[in-house]
Backbone as a chain_set.jsonl record, in Angstrom:
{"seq": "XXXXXXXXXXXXXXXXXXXXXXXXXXXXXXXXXXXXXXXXXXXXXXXXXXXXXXXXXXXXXXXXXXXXXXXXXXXXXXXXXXXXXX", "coords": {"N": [[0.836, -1.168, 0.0], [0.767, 2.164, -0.658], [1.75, 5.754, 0.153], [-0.775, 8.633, 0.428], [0.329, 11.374, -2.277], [1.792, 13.974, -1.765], [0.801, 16.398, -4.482], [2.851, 18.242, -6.224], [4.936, 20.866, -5.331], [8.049, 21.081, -3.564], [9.592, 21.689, -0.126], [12.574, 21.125, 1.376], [14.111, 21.196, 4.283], [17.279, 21.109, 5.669], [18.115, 19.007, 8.714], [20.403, 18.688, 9.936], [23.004, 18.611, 12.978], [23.49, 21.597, 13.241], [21.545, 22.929, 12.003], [19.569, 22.02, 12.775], [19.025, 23.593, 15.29], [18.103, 26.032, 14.341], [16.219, 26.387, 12.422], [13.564, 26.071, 13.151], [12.049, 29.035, 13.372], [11.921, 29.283, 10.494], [10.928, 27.399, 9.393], [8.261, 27.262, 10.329], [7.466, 29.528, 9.66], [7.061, 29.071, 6.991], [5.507, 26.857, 6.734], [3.006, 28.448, 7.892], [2.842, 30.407, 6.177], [1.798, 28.506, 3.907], [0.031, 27.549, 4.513], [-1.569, 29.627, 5.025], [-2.07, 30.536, 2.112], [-3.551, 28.465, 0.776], [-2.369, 26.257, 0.266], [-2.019, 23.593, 0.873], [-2.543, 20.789, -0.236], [-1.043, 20.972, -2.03], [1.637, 21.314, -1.692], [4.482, 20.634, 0.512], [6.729, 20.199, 3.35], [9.522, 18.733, 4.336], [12.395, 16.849, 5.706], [15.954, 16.562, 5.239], [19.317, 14.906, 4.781], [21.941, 16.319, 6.657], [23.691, 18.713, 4.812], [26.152, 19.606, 4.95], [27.047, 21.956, 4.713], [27.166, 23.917, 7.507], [28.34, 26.462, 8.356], [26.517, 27.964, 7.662], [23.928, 27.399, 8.953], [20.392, 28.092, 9.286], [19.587, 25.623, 6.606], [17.787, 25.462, 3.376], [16.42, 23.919, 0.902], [14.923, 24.109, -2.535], [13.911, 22.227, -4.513], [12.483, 22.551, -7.436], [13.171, 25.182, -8.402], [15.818, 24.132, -7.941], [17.78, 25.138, -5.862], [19.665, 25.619, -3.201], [19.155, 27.795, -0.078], [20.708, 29.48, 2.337], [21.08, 30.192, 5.998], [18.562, 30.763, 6.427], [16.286, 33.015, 7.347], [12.783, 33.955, 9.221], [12.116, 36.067, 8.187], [13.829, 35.983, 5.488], [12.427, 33.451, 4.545], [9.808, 34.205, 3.749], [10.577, 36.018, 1.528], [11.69, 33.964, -0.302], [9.354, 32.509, 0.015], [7.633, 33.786, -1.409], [8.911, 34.256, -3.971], [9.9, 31.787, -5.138], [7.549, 30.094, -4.859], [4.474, 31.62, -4.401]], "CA": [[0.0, 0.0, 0.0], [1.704, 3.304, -0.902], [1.321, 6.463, 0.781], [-1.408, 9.339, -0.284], [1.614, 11.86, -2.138], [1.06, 15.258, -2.312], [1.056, 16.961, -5.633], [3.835, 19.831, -6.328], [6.061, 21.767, -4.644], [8.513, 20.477, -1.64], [10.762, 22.357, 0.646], [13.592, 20.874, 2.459], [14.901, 21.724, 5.046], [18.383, 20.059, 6.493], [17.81, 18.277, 9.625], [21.761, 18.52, 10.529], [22.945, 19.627, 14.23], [23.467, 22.973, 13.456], [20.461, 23.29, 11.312], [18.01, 22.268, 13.305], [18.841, 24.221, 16.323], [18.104, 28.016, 14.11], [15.109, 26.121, 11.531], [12.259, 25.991, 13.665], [11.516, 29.643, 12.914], [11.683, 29.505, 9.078], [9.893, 26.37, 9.187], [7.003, 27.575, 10.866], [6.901, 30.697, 8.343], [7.419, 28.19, 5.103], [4.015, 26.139, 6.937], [2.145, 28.968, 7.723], [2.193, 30.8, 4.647], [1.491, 27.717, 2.855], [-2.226, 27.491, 4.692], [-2.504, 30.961, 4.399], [-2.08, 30.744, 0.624], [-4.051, 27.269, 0.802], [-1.659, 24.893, -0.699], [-1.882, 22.509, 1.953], [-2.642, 20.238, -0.635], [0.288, 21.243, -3.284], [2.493, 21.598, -1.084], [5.013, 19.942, 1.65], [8.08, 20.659, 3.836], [10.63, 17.747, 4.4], [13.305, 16.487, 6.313], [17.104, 16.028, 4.289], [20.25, 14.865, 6.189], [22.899, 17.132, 6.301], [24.142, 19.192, 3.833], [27.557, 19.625, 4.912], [27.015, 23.365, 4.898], [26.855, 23.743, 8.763], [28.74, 27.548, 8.774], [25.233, 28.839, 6.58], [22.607, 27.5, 8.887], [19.823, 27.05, 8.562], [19.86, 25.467, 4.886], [16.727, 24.955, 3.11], [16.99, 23.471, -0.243], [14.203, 24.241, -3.518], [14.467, 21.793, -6.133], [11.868, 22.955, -8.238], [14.036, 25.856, -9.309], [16.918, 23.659, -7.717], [18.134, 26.186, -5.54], [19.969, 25.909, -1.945], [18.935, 29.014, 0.741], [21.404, 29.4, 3.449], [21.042, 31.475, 6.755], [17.388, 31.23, 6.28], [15.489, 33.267, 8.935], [11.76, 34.534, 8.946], [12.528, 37.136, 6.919], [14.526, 35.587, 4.611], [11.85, 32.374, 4.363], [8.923, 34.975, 3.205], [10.878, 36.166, 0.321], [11.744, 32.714, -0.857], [8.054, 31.725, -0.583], [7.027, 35.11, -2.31], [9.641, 34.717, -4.971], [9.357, 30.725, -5.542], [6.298, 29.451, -4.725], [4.001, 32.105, -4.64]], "C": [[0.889, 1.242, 0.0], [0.867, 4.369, -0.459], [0.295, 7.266, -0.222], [-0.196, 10.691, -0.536], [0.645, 13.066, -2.487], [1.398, 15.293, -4.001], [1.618, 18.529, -5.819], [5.183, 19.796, -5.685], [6.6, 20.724, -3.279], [9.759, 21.67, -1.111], [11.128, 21.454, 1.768], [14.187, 21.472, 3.079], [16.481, 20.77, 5.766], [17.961, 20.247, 8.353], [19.372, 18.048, 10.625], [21.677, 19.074, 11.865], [22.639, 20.908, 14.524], [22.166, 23.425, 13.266], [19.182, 23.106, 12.24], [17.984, 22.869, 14.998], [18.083, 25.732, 15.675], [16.872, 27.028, 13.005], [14.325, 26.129, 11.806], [11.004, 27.124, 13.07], [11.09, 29.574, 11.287], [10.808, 28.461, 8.554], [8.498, 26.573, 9.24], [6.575, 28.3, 10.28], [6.689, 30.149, 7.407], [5.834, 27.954, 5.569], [3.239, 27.109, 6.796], [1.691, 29.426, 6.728], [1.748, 29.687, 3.463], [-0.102, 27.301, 3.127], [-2.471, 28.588, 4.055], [-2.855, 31.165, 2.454], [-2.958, 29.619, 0.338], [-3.85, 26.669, -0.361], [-1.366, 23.891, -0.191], [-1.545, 21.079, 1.128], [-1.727, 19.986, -2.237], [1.191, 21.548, -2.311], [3.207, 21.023, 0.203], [6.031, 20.512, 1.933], [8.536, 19.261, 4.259], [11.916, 17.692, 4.701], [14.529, 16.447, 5.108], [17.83, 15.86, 5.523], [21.007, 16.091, 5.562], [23.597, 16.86, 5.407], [25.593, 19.259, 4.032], [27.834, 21.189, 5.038], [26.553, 24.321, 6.293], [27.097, 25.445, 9.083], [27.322, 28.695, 8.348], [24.169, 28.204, 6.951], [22.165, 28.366, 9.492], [19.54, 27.008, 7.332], [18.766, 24.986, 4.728], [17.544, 24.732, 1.505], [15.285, 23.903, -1.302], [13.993, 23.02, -4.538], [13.973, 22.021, -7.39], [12.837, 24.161, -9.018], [15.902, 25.402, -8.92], [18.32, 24.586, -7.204], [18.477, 25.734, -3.95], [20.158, 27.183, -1.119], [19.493, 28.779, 1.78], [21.27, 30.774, 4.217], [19.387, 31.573, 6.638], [16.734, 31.666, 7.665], [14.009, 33.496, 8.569], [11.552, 34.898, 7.9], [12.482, 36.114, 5.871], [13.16, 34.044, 3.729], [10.519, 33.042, 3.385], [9.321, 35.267, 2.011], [11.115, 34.805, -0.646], [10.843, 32.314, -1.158], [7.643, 32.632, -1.537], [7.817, 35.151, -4.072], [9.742, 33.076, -5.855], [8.358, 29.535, -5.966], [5.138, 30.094, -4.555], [3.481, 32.304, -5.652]], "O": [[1.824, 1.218, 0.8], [-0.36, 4.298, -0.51], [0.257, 6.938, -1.408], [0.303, 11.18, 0.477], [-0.444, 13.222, -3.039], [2.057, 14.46, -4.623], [1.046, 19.603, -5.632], [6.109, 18.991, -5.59], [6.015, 20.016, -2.46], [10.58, 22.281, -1.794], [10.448, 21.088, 2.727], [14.895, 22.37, 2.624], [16.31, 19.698, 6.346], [17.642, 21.249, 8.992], [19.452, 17.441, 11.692], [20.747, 19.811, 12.189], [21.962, 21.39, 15.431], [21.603, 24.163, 14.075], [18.171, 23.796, 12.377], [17.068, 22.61, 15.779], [17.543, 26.494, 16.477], [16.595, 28.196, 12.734], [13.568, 26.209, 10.838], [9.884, 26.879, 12.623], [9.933, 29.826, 10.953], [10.106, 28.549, 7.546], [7.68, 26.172, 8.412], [5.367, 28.223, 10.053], [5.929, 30.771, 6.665], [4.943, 28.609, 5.027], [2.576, 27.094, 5.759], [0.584, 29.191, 6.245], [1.421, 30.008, 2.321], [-1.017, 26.928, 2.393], [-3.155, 28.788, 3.052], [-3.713, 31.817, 1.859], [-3.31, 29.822, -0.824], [-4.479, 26.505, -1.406], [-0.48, 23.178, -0.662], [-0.649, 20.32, 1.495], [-1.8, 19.148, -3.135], [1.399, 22.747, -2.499], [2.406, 20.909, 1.131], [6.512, 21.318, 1.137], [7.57, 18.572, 4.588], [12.688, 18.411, 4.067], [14.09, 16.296, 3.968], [17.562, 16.22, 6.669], [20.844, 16.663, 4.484], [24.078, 15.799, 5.009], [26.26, 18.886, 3.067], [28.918, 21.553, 5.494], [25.761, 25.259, 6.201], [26.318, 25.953, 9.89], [27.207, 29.879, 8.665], [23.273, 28.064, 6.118], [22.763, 29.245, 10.113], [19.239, 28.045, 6.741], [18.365, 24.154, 5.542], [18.632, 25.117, 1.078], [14.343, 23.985, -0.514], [13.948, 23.465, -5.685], [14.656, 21.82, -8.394], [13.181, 23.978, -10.186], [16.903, 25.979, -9.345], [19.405, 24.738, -7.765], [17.45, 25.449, -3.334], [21.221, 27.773, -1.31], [19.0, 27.865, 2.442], [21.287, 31.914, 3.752], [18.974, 32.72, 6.807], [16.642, 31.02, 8.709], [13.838, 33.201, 7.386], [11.019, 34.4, 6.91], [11.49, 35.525, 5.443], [13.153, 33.816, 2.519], [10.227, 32.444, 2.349], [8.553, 34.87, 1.135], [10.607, 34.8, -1.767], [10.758, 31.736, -2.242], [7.259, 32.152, -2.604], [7.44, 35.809, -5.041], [9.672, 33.092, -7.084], [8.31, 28.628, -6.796], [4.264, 29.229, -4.493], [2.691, 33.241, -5.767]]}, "num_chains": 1, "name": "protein.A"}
């Protein structure tokens, strides 16, 4: 039996030490704006292991335009959704 998959968009986030001490916030901005825009259903956020890029977290990754975002904060997570997935 195979899971029900979304359809679309994904954002990763790395799951490394560093990363997931400073990701919580940008996480929580990526989710929210993704109700508020109601793409619940196009749309997911997801675990990766580490990137190896530990001095630039937290690292989210794109692949749709196949794009790694380092240092992501609040801020920084809003423009990404506004400028990728929006």
């Amino acid at each position: 039996m195979s899971k029900d998959k979304k359809e679309g968009k994904v954002i990763f986030f790395c799951n490394g030490k560093k990363c997931c001490r400073y990701n919580e916030e940008a996480k929580t901005c990526f989710s929210e704006m993704i109700i508020e825009n109601g793409l619940e259903n196009q749309m997911e956020i997801q675990t990766m292991k580490c990137q190896g890029m530990c001095k630039k977290a937290p690292i989210f990754y794109l692949p749709t335009p196949d794009v790694f975002k380092k240092e992501v904060s609040k801020k920084k997570a809003r423009k990404i959704f506004e400028k990728y997935i929006a």
